[in-house]
C-alpha positions as CSV (number, residue, x, y, z in Angstrom):
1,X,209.0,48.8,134.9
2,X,208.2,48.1,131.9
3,X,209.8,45.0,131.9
4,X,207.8,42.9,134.6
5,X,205.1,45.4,134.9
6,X,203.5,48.4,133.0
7,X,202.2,51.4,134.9
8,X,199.9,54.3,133.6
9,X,199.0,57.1,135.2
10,X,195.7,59.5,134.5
11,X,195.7,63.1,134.1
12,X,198.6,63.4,131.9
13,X,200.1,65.9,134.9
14,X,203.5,67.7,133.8
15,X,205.4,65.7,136.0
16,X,204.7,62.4,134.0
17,X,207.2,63.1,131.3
18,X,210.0,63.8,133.4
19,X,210.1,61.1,136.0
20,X,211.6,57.7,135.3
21,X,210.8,55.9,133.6
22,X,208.8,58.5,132.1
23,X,204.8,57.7,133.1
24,X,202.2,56.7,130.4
25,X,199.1,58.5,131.0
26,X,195.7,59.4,130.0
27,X,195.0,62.7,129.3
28,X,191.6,64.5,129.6
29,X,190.3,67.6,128.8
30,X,189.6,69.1,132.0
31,X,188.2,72.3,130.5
32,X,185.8,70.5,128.5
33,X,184.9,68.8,131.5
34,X,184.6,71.6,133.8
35,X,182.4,73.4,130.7
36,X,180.1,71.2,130.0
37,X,179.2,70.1,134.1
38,X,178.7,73.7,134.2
39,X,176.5,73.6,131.2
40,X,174.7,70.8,133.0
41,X,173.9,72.8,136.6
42,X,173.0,75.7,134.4
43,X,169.9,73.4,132.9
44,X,169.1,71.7,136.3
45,X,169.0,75.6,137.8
46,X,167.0,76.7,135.4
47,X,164.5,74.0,134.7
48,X,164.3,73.8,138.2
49,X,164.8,69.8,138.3
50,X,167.4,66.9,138.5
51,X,168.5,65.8,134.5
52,X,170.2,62.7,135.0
53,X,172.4,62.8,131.8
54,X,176.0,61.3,130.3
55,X,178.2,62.8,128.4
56,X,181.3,61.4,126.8
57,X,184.4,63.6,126.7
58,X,187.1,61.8,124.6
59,X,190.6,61.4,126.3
60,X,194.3,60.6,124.4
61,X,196.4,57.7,125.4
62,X,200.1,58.6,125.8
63,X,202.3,56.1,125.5
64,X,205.7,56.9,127.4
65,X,208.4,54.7,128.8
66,X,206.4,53.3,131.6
67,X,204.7,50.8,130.1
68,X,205.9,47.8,127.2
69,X,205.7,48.2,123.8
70,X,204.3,45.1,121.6
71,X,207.0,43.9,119.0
């Protein structure tokens, strides 16, 4: 790693940067997540009925030593 393979992890969890090779990752924003499935129940509870909805939270790629680099 990275030389025959790259590896990338998800979560971005704290460990990732200090492994080695340090872990690529994708991070999310769990609180954004967690606010707006809340937001979400809070309609379905209130008007009493299934929404079938998507929502797109953004995520950040973070490129560590895990995984090559194009020259």
């Amino acid at each position: 790693v990275p030389e025959d393979i790259s590896i990338i992890g998800y979560d971005d969890i704290e460990m990732a940067a200090y492994i080695t090779p340090k872990l690529t990752t994708i991070k999310q924003d769990t609180d954004m997540i967690g606010y707006q499935a809340a937001k979400l129940l809070m309609k379905q509870i209130i008007q009493k009925k299934k929404l079938i909805t998507s929502k797109r939270i953004p995520v950040e790629l973070i490129i560590r030593e895990s995984c090559a680099q194009k020259k």
